[in-house]
N, CA, C and O atoms as a Tinker XYZ file with bonds, in Angstrom:
   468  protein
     1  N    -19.462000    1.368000   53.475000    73     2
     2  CA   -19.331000    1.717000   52.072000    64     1     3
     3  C    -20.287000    0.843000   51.267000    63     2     4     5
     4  O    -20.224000   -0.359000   51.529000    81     3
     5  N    -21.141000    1.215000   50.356000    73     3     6
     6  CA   -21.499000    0.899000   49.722000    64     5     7
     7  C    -21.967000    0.579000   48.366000    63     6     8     9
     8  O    -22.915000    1.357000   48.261000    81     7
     9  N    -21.927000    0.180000   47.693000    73     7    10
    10  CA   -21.785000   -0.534000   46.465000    64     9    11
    11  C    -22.930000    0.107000   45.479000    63    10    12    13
    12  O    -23.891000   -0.658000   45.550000    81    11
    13  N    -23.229000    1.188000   44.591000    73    11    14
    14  CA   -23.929000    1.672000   44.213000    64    13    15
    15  C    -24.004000    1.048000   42.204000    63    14    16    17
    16  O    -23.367000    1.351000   41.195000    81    15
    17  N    -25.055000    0.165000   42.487000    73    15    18
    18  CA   -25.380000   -0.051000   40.824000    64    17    19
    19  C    -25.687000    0.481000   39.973000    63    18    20    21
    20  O    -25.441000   -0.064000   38.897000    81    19
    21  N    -26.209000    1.481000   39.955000    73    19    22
    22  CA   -26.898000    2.857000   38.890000    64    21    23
    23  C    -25.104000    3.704000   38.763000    63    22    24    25
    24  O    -25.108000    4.565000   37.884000    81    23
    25  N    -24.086000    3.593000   39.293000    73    23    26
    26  CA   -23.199000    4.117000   38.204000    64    25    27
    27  C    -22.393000    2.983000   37.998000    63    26    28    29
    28  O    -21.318000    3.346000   37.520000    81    27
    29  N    -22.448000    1.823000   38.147000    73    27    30
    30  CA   -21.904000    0.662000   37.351000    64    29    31
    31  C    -22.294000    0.651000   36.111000    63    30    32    33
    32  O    -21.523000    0.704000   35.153000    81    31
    33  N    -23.921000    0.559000   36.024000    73    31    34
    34  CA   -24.862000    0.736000   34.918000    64    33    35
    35  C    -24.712000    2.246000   33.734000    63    34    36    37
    36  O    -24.919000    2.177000   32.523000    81    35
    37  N    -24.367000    3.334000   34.386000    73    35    38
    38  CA   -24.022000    4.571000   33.816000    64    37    39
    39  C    -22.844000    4.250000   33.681000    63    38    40    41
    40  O    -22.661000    4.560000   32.504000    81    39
    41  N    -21.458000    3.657000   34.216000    73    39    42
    42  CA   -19.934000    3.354000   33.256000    64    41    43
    43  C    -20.200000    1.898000   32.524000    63    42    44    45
    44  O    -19.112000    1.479000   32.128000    81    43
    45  N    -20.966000    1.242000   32.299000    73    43    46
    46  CA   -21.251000    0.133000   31.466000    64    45    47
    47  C    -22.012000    0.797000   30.140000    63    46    48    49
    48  O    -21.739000    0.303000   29.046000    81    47
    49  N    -23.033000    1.991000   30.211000    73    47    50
    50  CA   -23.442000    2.582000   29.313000    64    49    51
    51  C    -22.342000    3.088000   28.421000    63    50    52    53
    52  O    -22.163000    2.654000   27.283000    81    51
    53  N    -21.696000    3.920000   28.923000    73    51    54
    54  CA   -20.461000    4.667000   28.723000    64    53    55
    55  C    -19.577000    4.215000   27.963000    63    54    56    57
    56  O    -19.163000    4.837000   26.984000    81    55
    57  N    -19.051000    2.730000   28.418000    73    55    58
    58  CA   -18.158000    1.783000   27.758000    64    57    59
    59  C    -18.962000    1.259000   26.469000    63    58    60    61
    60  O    -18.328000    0.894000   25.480000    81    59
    61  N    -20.233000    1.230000   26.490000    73    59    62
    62  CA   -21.105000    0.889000   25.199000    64    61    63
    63  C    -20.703000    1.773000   23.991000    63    62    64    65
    64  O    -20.231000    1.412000   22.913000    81    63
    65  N    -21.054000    3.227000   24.505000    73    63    66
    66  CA   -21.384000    4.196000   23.440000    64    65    67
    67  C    -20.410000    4.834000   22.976000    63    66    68    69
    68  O    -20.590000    5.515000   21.967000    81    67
    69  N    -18.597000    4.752000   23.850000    73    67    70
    70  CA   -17.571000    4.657000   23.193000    64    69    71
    71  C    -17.163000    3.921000   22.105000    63    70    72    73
    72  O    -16.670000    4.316000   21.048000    81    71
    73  N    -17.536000    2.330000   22.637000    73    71    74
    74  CA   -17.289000    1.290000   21.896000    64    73    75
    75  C    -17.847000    1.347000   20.416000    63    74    76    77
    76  O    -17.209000    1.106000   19.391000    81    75
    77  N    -19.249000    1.738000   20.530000    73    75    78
    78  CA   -19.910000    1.927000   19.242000    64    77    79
    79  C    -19.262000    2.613000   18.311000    63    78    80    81
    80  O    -18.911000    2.033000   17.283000    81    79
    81  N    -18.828000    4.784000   18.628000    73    79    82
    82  CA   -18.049000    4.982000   18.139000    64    81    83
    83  C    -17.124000    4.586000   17.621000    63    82    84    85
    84  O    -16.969000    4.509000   16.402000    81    83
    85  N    -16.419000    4.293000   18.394000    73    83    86
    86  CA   -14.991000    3.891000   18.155000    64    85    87
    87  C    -15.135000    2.345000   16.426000    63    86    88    89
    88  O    -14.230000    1.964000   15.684000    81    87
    89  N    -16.207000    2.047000   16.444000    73    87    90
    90  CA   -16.420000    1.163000   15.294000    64    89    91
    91  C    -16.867000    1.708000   14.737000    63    90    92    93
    92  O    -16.595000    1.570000   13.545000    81    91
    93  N    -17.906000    2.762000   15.116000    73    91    94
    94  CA   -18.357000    3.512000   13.230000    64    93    95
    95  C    -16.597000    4.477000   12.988000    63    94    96    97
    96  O    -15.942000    4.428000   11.947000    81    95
    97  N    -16.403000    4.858000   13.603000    73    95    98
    98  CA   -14.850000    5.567000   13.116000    64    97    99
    99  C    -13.890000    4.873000   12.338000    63    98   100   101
   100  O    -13.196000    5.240000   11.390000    81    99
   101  N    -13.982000    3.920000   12.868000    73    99   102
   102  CA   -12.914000    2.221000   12.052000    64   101   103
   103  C    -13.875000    2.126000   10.779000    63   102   104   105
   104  O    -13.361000    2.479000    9.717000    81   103
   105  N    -15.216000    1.691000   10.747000    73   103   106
   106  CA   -15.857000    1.940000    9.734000    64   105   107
   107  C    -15.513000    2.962000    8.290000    63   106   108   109
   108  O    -15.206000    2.736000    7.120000    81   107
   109  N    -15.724000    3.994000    9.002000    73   107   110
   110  CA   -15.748000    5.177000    8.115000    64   109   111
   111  C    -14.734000    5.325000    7.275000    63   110   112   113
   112  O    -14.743000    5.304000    6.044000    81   111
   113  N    -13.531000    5.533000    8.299000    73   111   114
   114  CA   -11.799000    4.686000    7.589000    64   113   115
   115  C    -11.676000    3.872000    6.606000    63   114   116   117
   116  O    -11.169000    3.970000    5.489000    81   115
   117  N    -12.422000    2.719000    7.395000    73   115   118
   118  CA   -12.395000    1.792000    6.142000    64   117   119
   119  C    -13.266000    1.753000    4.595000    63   118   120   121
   120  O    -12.844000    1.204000    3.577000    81   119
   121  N    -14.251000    2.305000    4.701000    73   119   122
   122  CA   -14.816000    3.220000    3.410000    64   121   123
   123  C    -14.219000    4.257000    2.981000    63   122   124   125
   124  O    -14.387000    4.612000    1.814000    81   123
   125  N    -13.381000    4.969000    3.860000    73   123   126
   126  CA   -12.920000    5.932000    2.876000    64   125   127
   127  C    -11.690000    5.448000    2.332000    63   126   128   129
   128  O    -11.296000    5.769000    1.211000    81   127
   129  N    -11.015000    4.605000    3.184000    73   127   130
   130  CA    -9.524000    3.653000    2.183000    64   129   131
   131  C    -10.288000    3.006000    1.418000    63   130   132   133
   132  O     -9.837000    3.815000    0.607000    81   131
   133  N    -10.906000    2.443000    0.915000    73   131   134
   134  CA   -11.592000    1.830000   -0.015000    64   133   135
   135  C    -11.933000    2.356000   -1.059000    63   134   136   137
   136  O    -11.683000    1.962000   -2.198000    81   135
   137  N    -12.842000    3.770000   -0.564000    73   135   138
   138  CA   -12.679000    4.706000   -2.049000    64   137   139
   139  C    -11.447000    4.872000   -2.433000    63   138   140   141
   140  O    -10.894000    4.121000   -3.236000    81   139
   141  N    -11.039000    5.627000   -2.027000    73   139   142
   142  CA    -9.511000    5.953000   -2.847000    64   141   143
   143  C     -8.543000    4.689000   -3.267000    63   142   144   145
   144  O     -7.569000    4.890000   -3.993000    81   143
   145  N     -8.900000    3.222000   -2.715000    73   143   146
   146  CA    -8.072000    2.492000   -3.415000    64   145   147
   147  C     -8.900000    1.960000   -4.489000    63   146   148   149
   148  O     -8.310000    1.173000   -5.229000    81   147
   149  N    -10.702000    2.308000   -4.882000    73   147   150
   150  CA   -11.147000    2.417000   -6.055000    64   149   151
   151  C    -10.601000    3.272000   -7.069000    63   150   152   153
   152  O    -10.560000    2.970000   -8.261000    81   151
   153  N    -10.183000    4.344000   -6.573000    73   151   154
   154  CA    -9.975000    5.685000   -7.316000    64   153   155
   155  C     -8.925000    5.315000   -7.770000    63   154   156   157
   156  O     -8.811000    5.290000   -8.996000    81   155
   157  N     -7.838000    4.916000   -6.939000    73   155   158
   158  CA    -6.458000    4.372000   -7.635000    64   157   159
   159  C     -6.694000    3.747000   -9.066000    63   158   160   161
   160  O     -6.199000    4.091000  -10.140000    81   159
   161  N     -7.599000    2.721000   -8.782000    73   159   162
   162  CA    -7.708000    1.338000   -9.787000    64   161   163
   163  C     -7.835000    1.950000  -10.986000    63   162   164   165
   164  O     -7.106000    1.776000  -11.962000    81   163
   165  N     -9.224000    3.017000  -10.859000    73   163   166
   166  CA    -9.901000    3.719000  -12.085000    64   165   167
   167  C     -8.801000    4.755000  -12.928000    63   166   168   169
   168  O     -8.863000    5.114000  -14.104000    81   167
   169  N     -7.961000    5.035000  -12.071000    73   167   170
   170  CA    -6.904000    5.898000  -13.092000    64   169   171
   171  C     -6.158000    4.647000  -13.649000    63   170   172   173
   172  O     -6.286000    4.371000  -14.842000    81   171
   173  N     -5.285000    3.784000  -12.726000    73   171   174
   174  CA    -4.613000    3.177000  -12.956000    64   173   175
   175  C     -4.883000    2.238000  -15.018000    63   174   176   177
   176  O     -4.240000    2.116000  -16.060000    81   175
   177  N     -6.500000    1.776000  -14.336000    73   175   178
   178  CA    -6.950000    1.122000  -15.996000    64   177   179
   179  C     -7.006000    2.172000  -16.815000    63   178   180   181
   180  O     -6.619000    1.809000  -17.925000    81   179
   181  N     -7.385000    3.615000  -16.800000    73   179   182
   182  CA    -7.181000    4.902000  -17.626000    64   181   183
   183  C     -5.843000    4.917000  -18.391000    63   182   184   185
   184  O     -5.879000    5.166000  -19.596000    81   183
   185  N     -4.517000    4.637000  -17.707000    73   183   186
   186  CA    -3.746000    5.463000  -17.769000    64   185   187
   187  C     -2.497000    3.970000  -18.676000    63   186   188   189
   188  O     -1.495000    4.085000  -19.382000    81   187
   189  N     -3.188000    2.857000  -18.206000    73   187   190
   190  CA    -2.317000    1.693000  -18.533000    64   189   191
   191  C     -2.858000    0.624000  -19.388000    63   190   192   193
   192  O     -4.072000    0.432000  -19.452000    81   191
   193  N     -1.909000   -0.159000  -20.123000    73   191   194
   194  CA    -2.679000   -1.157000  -20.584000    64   193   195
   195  C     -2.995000   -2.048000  -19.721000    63   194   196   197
   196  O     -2.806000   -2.041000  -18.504000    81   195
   197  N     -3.765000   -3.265000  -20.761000    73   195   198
   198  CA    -4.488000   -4.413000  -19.833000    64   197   199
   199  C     -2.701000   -5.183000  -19.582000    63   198   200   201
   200  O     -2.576000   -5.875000  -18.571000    81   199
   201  N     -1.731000   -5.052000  -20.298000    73   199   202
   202  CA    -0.490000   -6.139000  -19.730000    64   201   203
   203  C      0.141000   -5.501000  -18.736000    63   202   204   205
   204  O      0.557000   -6.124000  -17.759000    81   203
   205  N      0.304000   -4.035000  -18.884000    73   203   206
   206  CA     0.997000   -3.698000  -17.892000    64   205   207
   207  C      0.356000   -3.655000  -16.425000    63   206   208   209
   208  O      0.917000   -3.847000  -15.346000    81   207
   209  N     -0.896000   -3.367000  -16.680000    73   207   210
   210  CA    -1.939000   -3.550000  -15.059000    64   209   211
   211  C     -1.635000   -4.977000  -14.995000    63   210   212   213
   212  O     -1.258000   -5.212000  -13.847000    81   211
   213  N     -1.628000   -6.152000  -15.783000    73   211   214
   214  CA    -1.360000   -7.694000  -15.233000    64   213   215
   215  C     -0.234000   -7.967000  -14.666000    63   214   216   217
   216  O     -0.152000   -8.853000  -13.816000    81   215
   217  N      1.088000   -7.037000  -15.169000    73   215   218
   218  CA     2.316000   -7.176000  -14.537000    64   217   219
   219  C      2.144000   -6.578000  -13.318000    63   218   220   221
   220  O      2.568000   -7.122000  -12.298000    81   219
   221  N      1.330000   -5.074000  -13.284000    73   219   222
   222  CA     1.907000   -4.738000  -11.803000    64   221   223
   223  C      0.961000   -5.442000  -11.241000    63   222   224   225
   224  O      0.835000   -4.800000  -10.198000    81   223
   225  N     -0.132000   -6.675000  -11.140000    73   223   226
   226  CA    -0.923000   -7.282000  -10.357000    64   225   227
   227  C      0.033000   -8.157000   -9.756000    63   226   228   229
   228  O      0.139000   -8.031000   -8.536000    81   227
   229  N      0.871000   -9.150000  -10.397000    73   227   230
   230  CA     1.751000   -9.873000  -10.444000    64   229   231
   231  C      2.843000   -9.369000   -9.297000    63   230   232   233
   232  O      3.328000  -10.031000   -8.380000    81   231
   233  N      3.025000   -8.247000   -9.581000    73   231   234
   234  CA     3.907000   -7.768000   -8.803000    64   233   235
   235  C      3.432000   -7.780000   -7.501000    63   234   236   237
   236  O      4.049000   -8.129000   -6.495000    81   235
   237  N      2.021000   -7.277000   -7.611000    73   235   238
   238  CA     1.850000   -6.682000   -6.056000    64   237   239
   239  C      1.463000   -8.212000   -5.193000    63   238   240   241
   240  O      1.451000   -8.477000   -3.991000    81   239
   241  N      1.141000   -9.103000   -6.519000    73   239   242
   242  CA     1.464000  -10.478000   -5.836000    64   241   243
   243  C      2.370000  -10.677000   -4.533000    63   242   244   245
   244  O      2.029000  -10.985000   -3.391000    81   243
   245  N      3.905000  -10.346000   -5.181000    73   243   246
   246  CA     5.053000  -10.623000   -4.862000    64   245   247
   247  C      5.921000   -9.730000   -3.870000    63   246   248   249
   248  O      6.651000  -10.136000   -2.966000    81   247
   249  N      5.594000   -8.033000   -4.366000    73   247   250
   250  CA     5.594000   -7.418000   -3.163000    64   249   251
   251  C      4.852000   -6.243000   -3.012000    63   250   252   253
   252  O      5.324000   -5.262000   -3.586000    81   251
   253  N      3.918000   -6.103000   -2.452000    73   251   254
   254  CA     3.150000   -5.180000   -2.378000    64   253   255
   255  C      3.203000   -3.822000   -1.518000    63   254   256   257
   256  O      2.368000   -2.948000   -1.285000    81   255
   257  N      4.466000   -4.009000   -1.169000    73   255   258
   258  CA     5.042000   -2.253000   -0.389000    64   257   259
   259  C      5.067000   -2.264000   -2.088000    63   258   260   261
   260  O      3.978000   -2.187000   -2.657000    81   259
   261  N      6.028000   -2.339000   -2.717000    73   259   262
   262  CA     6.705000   -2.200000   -4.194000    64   261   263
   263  C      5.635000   -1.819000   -5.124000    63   262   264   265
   264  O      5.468000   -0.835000   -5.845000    81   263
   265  N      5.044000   -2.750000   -4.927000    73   263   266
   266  CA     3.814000   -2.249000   -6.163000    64   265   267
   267  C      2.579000   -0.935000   -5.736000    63   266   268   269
   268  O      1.694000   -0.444000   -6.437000    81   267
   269  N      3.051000   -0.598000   -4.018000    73   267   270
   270  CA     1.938000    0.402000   -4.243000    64   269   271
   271  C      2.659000    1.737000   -3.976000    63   270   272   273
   272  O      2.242000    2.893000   -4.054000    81   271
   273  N      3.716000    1.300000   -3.681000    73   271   274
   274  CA     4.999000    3.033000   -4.310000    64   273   275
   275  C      4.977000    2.957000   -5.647000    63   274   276   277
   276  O      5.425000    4.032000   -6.046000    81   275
   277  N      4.679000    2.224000   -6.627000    73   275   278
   278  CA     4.878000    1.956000   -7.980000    64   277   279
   279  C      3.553000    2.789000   -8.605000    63   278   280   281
   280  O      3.628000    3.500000   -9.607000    81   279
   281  N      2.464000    2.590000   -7.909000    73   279   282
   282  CA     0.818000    2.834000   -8.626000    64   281   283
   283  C      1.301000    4.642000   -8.235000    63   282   284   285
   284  O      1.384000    5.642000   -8.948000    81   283
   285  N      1.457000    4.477000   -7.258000    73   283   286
   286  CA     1.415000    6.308000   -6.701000    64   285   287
   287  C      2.621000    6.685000   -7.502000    63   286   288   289
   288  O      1.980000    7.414000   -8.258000    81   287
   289  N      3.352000    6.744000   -7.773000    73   287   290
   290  CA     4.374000    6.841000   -9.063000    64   289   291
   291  C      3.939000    7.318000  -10.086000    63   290   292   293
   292  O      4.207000    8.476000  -10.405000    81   291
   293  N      3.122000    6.469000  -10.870000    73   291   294
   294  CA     2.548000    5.836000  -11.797000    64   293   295
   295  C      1.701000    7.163000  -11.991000    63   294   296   297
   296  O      1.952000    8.061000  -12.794000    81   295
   297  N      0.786000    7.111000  -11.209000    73   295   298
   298  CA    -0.262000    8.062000  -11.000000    64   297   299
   299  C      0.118000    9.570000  -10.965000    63   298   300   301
   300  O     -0.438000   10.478000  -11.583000    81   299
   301  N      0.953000    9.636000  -10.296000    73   299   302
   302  CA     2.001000   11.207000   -9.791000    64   301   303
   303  C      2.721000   11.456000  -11.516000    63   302   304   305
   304  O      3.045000   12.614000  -11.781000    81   303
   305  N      2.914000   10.502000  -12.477000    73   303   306
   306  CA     3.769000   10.863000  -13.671000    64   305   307
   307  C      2.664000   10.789000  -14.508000    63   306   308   309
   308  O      3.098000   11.148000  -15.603000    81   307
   309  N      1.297000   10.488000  -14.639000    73   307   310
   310  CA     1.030000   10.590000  -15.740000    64   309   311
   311  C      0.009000   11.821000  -15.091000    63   310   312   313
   312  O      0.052000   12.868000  -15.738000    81   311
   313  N     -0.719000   11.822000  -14.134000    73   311   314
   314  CA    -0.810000   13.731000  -14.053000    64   313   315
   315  C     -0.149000   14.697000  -14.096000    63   314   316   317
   316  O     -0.717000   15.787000  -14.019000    81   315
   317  N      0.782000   14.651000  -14.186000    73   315   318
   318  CA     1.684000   15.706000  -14.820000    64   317   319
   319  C      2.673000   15.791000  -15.859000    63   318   320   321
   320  O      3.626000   16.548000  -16.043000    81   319
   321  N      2.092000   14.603000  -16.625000    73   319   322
   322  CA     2.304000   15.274000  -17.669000    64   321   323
   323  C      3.293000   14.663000  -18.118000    63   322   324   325
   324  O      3.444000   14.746000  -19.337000    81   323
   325  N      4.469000   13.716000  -17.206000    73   323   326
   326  CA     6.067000   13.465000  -17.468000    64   325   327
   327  C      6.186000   11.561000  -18.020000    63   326   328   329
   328  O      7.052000   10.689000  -18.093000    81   327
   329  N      4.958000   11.698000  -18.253000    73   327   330
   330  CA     5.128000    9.592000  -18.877000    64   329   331
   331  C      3.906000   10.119000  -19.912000    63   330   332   333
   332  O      2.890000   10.792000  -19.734000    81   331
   333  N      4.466000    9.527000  -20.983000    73   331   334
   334  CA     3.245000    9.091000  -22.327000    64   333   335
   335  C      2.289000    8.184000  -21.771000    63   334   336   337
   336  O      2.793000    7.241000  -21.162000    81   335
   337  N      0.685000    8.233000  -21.836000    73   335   338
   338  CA    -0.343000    7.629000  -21.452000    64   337   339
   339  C     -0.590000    6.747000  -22.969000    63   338   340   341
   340  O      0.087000    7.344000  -23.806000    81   339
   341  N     -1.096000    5.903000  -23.435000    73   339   342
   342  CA    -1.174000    4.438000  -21.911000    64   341   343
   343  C      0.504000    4.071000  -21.625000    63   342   344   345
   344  O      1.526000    4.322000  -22.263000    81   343
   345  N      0.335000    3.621000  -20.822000    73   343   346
   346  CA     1.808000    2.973000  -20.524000    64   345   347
   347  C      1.683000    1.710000  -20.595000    63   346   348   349
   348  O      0.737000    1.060000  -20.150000    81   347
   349  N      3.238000    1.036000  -21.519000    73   347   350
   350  CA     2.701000   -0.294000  -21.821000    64   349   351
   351  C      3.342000   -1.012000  -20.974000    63   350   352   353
   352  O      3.700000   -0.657000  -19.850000    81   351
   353  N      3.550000   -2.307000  -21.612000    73   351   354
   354  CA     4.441000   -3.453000  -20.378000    64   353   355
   355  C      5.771000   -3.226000  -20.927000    63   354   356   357
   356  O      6.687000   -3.824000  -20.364000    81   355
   357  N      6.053000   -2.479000  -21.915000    73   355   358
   358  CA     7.792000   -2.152000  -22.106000    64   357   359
   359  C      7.961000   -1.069000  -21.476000    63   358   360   361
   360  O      8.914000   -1.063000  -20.697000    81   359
   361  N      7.162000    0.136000  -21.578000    73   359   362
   362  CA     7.750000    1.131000  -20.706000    64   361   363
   363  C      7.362000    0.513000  -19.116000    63   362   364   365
   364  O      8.382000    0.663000  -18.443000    81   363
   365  N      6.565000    0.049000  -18.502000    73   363   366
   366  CA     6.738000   -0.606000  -17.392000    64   365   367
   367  C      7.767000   -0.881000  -16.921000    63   366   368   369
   368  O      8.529000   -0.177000  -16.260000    81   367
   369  N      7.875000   -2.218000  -17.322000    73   367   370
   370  CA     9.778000   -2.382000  -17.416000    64   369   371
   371  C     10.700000   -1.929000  -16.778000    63   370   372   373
   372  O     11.187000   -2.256000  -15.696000    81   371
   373  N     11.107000   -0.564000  -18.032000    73   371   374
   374  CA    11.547000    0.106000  -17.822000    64   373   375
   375  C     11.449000    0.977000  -16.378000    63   374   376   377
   376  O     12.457000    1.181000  -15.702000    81   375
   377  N     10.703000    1.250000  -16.161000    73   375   378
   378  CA    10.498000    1.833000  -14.807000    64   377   379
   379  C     10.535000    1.050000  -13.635000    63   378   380   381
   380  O     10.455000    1.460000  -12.477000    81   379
   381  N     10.679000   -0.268000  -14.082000    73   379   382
   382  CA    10.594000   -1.050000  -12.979000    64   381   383
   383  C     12.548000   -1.357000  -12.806000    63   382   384   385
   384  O     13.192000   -1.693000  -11.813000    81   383
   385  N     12.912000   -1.122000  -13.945000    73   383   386
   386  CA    14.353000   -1.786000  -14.049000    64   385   387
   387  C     14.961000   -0.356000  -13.290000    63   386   388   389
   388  O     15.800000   -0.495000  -12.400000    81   387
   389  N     14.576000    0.786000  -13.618000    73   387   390
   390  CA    15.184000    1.906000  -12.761000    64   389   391
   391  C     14.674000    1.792000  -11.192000    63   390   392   393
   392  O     15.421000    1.611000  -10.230000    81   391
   393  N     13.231000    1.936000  -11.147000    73   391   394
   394  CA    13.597000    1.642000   -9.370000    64   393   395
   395  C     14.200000    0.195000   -8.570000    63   394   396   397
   396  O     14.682000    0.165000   -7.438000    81   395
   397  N     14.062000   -0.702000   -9.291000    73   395   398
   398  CA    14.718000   -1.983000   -8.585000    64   397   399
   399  C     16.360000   -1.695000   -8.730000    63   398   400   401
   400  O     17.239000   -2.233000   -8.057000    81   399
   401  N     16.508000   -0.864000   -9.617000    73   399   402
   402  CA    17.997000   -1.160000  -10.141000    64   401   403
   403  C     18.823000    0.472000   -8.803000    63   402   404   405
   404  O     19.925000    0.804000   -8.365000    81   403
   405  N     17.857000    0.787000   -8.744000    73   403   406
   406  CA    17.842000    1.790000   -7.601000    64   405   407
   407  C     18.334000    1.824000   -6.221000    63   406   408   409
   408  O     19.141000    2.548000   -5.638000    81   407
   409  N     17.210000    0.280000   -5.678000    73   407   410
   410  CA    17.307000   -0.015000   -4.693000    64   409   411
   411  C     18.368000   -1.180000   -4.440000    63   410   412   413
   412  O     18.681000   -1.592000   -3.323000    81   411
   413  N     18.902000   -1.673000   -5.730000    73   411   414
   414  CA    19.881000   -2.894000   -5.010000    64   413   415
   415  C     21.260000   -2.363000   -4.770000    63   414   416   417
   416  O     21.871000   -1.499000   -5.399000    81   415
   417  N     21.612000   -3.054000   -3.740000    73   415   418
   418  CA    22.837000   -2.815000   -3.099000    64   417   419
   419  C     23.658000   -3.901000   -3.336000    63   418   420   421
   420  O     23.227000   -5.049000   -3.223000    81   419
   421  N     25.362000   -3.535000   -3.810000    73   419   422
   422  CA    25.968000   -4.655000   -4.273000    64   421   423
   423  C     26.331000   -4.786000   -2.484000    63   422   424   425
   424  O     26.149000   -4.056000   -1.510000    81   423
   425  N     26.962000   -6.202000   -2.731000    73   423   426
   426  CA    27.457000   -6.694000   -1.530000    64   425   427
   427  C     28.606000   -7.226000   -1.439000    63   426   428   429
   428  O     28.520000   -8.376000   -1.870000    81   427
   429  N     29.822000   -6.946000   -1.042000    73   427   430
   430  CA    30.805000   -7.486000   -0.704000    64   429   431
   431  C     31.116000   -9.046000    0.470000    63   430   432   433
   432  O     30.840000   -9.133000    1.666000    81   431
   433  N     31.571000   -9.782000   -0.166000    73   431   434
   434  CA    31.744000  -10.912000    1.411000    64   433   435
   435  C     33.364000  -11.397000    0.961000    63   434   436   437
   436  O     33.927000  -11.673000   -0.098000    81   435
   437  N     33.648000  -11.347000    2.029000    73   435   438
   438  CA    35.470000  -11.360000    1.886000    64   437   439
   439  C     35.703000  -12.556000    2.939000    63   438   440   441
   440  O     35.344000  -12.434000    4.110000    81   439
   441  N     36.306000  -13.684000    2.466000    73   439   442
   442  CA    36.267000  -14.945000    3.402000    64   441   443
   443  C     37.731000  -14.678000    3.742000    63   442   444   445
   444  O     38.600000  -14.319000    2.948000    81   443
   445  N     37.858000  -14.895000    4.967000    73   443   446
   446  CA    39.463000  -14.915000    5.411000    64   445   447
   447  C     39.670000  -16.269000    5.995000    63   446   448   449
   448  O     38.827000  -16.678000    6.794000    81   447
   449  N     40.586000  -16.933000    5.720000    73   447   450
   450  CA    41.011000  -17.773000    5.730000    64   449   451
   451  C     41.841000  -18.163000    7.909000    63   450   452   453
   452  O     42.683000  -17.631000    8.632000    81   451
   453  N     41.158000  -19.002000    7.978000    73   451   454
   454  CA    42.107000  -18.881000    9.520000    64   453   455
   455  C     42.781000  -20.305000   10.155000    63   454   456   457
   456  O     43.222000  -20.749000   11.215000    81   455
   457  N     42.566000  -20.662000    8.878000    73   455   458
   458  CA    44.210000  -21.920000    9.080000    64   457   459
   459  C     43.561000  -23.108000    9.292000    63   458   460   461
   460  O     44.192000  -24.109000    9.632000    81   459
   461  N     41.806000  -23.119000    9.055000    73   459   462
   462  CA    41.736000  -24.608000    9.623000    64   461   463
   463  C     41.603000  -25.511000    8.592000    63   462   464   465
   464  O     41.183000  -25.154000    7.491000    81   463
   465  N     42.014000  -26.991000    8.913000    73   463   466
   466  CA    41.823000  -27.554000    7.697000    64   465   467
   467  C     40.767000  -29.085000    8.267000    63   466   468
   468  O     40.362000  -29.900000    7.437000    81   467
């Protein structure tokens, strides 16, 4: 048996010109998430003031699942029509006090007592 180098060299090619792909594809991705999280921005300053874009910066500081269900929100209500444009940092707020106030869950903790002292 013998050991043939010309298709080592042809699956070493192979593994090249996947590889390449496979990074302009990651590439491309990553330019096209990039546009659209330009595109976000550009409505977002359209549609908001300069305090309320500083609050939701702040926010996305702090949590940024939160603040980017918040922009697509944001975005989804003032194309159609259902939020007054600009939106300030009071109606912000407000929208922020309904979905947080949304998501919290009260919690019960009930200590039982078991005799030790």
């Amino acid at each position: 048996m013998s050991y043939d180098y010309q298709e080592d060299e042809e699956l070493q090619e192979l593994l090249r010109k996947r590889a390449a792909e496979e990074q302009k594809r990651i590439a491309q991705q990553e330019a096209q998430r990039k546009q659209i999280q330009e595109q976000k921005e550009a409505i977002l300053r359209s549609i908001m003031t300069q305090e309320a874009r500083l609050r939701l910066k702040n926010i996305e500081l702090v949590k940024p699942e939160l603040a980017e269900a918040l922009k697509d929100q944001l975005i989804a209500l003032a194309r159609s029509g259902r939020i007054p444009t600009p939106i300030t940092d009071e109606m912000l707020k407000q929208i922020l006090e309904q979905v947080v106030g949304s998501q919290r869950r009260d919690f019960k903790i009930t200590i039982k007592e078991r005799g030790w002292k």
